[in-house]
C-alpha positions in Angstrom: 86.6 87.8 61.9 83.9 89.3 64.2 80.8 87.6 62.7 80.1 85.0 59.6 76.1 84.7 58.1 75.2 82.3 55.5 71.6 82.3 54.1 71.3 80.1 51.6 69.5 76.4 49.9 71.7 73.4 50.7 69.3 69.8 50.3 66.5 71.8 51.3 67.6 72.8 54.6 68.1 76.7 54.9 71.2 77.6 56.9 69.8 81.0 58.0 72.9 82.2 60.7 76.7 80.8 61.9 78.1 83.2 64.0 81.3 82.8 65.1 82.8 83.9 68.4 85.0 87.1 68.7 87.7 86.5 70.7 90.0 89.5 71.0 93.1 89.9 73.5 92.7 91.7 76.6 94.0 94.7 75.2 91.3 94.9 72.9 88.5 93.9 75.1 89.9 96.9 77.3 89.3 99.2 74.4 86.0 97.7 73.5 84.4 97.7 76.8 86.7 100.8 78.3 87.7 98.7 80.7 91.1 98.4 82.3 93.4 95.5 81.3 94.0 94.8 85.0 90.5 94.4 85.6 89.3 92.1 82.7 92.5 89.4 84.0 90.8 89.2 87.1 87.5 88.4 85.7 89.1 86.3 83.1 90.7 84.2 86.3 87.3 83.8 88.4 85.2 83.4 85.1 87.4 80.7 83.1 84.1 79.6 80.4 84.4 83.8 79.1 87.6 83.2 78.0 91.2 81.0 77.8 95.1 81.5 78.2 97.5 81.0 75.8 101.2 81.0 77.6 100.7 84.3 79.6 98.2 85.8 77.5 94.3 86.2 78.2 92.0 85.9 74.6 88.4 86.7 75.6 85.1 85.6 74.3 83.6 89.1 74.1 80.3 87.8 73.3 80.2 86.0 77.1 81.6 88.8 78.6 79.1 91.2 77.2 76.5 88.6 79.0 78.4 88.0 82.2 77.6 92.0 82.3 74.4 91.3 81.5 74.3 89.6 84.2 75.9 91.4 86.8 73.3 94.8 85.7 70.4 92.3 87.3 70.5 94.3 90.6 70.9 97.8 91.7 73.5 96.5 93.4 75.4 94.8 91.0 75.1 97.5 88.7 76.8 100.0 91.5 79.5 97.1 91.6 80.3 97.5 88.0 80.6 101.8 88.3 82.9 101.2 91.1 85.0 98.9 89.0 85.3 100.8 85.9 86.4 104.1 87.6 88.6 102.3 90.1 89.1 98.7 89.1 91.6 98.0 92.2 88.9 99.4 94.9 87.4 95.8 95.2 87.9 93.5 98.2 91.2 92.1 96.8 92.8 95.1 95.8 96.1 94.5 97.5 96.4 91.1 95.6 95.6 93.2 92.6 98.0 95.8 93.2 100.4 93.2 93.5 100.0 91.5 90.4 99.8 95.1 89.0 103.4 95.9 90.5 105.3 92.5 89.9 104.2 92.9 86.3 105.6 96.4 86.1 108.7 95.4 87.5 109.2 92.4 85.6 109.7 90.4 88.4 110.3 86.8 87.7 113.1 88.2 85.0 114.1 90.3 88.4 113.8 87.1 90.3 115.9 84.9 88.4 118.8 87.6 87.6 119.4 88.2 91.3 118.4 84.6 93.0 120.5 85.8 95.8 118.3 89.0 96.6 115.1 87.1 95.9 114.9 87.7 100.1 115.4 91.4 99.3 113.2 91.8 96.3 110.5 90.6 97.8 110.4 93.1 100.5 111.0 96.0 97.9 107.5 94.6 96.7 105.9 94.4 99.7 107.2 97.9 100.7 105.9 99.5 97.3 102.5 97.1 98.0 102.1 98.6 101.3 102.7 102.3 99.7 100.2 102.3 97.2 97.3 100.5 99.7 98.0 103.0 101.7 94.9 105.4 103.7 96.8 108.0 104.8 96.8 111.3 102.9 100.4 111.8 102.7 103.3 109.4 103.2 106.5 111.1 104.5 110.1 110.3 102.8 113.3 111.4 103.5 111.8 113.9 106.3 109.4 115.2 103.3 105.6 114.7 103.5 103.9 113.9 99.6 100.6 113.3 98.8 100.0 109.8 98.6 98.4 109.5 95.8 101.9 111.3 94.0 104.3 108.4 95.9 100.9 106.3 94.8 101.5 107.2 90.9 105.5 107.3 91.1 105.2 103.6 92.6 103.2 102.6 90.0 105.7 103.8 87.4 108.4 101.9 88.7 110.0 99.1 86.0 112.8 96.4 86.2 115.5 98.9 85.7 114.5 100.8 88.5 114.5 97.8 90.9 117.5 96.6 89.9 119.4 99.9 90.3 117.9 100.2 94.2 119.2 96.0 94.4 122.4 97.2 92.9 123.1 100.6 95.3 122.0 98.5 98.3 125.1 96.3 97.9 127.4 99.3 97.7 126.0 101.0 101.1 127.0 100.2 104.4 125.1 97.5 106.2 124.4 99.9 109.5 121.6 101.7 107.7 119.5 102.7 110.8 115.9 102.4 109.5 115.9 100.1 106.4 112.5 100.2 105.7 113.0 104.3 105.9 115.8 103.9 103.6 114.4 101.7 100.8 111.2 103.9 100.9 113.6 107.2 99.8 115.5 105.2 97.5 112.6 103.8 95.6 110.6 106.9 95.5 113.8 108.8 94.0 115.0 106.1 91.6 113.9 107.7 88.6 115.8 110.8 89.3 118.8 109.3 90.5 119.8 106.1 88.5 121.5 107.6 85.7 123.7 109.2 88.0 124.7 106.3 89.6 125.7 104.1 86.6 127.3 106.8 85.2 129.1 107.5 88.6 130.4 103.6 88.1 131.5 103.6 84.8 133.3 106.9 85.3 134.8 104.6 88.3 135.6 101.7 86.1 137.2 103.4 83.3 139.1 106.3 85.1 140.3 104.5 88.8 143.2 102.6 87.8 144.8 105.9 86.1 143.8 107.8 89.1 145.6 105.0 91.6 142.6 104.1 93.4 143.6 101.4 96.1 140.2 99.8 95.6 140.7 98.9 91.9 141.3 95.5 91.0 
């Protein structure tokens, strides 16, 4: 319900207006206001009285948002704030905290996190590395002896999900442990993830199913 008027005689007092709040999610807010999703949960986190949480979920009052814009349009300044935000909400002075909120979500991380508590070490390197990535300045980022644009590694980065994380967790425990540049290494092998990870499981199950009738010493 987005707005409730009465206008009516009650004991002669006239009750002219009730409005009620309109709280939407922050999906909705980002449709309402075109802004992006990532954007509104930061304002929601430094402006608590424009909205509240509910388990992991932001619900905004979009009637204090629309005046916390208000607001913010006061100055020239302000109001060249706001452009910058909408067409690049991550371009603010915390954008790497951003970016990593933006990345751990993709990847699902705490799910990551408490499925492989033994490469927690190792996980949170792979985010760093991908953080790192995406902040980068540089016009192209070079993997596997290749140079790419960075804003294609940038958008492939961005892409990444669970899955794609676990596969790279997964091949790094079947590859030898001399691997001369790691940080070269995990670079290539998160960039080509989503080319190669259906390969490789299918690669193991073809393993699983088919070594013992092929005598392969390393079946057990």
């Amino acid at each position: 319900m987005n707005e409730c008027m009465l206008d009516r005689q009650t004991a002669g007092c006239v009750i002219e207006k009730i409005v009620l709040p309109q709280i939407v999610s922050i999906k909705q807010a980002s449709e309402i206001m075109k802004l992006p999703p990532y954007y509104l949960r930061r304002v929601c986190r430094e402006n608590p009285d424009i909205a509240f949480q509910s388990g992991v979920k932001w619900y905004i009052n979009l009637g204090k948002l629309a005046a916390y814009y208000n607001n913010k349009l006061d100055t020239k300044e302000q109001k060249k704030e706001i452009t910058k935000n909408v067409s690049n909400p991550i371009r603010t002075a915390d954008e790497r905290e951003q970016y990593r909120d933006l990345i751990r979500e993709n990847i699902e991380y705490d799910i990551l996190a408490k499925n492989n508590p033994a490469d927690r070490i190792r996980l949170d390197e792979l985010v760093e590395l991908m953080l790192d990535t995406v902040c980068s300045k540089r016009s192209s980022i070079r993997i596997a002896g290749d140079e790419f644009p960075t804003e294609v590694v940038k958008s492939r980065f961005l892409k990444l999900e669970a899955q794609h994380i676990q596969y790279v967790l997964d091949s790094l425990k079947d590859n030898p442990p001399h691997i001369h540049n790691i940080k070269k290494y995990l670079l290539a092998a998160l960039y080509n993830a989503p080319l190669t990870i259906e390969n490789y499981y299918a690669a193991q199950i073809n393993h699983d199913l088919y070594g013992r009738n092929r005598g392969d010493v390393n079946w057990k």
